[in-house]
N, C-alpha and C positions, 0 to 999 in steps of 0.2 A: 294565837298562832305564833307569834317573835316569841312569847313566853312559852313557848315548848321548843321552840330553837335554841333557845338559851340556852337551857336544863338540856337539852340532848349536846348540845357542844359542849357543856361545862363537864358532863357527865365521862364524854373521850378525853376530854383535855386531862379527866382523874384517873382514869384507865394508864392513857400513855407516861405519865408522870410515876406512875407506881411501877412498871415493868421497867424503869431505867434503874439500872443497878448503881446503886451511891459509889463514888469513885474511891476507892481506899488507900490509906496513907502510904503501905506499898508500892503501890503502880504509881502515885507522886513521884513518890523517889525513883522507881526505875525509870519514869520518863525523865527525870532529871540528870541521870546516868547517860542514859542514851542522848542526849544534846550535847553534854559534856567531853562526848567520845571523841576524837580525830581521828579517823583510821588514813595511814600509810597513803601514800603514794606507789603508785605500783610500779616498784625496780627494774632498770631496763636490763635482759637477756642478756647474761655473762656470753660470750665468745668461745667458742666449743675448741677451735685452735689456735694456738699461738704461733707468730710468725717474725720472731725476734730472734737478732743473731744469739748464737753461741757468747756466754760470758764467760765458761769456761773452758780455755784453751786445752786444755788437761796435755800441756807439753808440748803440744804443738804451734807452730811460730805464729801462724792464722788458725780461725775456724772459725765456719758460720751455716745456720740451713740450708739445706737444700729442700727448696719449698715447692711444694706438688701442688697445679691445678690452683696456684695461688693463695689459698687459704690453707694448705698441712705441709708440715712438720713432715719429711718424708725421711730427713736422713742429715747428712754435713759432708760440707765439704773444706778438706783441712790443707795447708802447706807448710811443709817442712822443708829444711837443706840439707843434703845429704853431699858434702865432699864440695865440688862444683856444680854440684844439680840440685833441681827444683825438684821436688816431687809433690803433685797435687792429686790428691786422693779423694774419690766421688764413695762414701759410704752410708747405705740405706738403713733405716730401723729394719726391726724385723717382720712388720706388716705391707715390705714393701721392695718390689726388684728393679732393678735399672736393666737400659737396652743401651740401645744410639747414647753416645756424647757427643760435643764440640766445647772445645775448648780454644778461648782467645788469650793473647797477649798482649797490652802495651805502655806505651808511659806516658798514658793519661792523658797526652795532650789531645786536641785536634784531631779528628780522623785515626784515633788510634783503632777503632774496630769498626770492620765495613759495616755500612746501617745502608737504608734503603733510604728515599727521596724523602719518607714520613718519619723516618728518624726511630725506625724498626733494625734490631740487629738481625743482618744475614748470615744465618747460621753455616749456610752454605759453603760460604766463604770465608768459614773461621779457620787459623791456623793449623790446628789438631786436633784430628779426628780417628787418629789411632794410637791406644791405648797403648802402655806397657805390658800390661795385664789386664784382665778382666775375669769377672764372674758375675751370677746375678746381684750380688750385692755390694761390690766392690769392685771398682775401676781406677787405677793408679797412670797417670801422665810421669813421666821423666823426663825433664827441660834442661839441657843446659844454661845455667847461668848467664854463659856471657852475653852481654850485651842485652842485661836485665838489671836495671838498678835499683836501690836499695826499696823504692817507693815504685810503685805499676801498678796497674788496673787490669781486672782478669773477669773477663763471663763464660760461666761455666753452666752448658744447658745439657738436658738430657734429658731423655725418655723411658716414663718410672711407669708400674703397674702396681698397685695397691687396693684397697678396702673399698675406691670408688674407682675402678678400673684403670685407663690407660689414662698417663697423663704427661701434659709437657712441665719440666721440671728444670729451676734456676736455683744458681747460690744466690743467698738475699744477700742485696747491699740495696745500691742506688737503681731509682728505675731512670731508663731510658728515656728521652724525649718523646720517645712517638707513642701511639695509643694503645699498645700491646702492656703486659703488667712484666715484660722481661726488664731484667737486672743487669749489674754487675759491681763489683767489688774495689774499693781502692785499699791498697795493701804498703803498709812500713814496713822493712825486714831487716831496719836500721841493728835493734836491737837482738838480731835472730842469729843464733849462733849456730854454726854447722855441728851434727850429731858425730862425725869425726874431731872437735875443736872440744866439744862435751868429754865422750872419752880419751882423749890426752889430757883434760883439767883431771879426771877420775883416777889416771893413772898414776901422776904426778903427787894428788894427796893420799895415793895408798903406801904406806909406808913399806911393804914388804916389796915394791917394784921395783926400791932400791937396792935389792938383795939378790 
């Protein structure tokens, strides 16, 4: 009886031994391939907007975004001198319109722009809230100069409608203390020459203006 156990065990153990297909020098090497591999780490999600000032001024004295809903690129806002005025210009791309502004002023010190007890600016209570001009896509402030010196701090908010609907809208600089994501800007105009002071240098090197 053990000797026909045997011979019937010995007989599957011959079976199973022959249906195993012999491993081939190919599949060596691609298993050795496949150990050898590292694949990547998987790259984190590039940023769909950018939210970084203006580098280029393109001639005017300041510029920097005007940032929608905190994460887009909705438009700039730029400052120029024109004679003894300020002129500070809210301009949108074209996927995008402005309403309401307020516009602040100061020098930067201390309680230069009203904030609430959390250290929130009240837009309420900002300086200027009426425009020189306006349209959907352009809004121009005209400021006298005086009693604005060369260096000031300026929050410029508004209300933009674009690609994700309505939205509250700041010039980027500095955020505020309190929990909200508003901004505002500090400004040198040391070296900003008035666009009256431009055309007198222009007329000066034209040589026929002597004529």
């Amino acid at each position: 009886m053990k000797n026909a156990h045997l011979l019937l065990a010995s007989f599957i153990f011959c079976i199973l031994a022959c249906t195993q297909e012999p491993i081939t020098e190919d599949q060596q090497m691609f298993e050795r391939k496949v150990k050898d591999v590292t694949l990547p780490s998987e790259a984190p999600l590039e940023a769909t907007t950018e939210t970084s000032s203006e580098t280029n001024l393109d001639g005017h004295c300041f510029s920097t975004n005007l940032i929608a809903g905190q994460h887009y690129v909705a438009g700039s806002v730029t400052i120029d001198i024109d004679g003894d005025n300020l002129i500070i210009t809210y301009a949108t791309n074209e996927d995008w319109t402005i309403g309401i502004t307020h516009l602040h002023i100061g020098n930067c010190e201390e309680d230069w722009v009203p904030l609430t007890g959390s250290g929130n600016p009240r837009i309420g209570h900002f300086e200027y809230t009426e425009p020189y001009s306006s349209s959907a896509t352009e809004v121009v402030y005209v400021i006298s100069l005086e009693g604005i010196g060369d260096t000031f701090c300026f929050a410029a908010h508004a209300e933009v409608k674009g690609p994700t609907g309505g939205e509250t809208a700041w010039a980027e600089g500095i955020q505020f203390s309190g929990k909200s994501w508003a901004m505002y800007a500090e400004v040198d105009l040391s070296d900003c020459t008035a666009q009256d002071d431009d055309e007198d240098d222009e007329e000066e090197d034209d040589p026929f203006t002597a004529f």
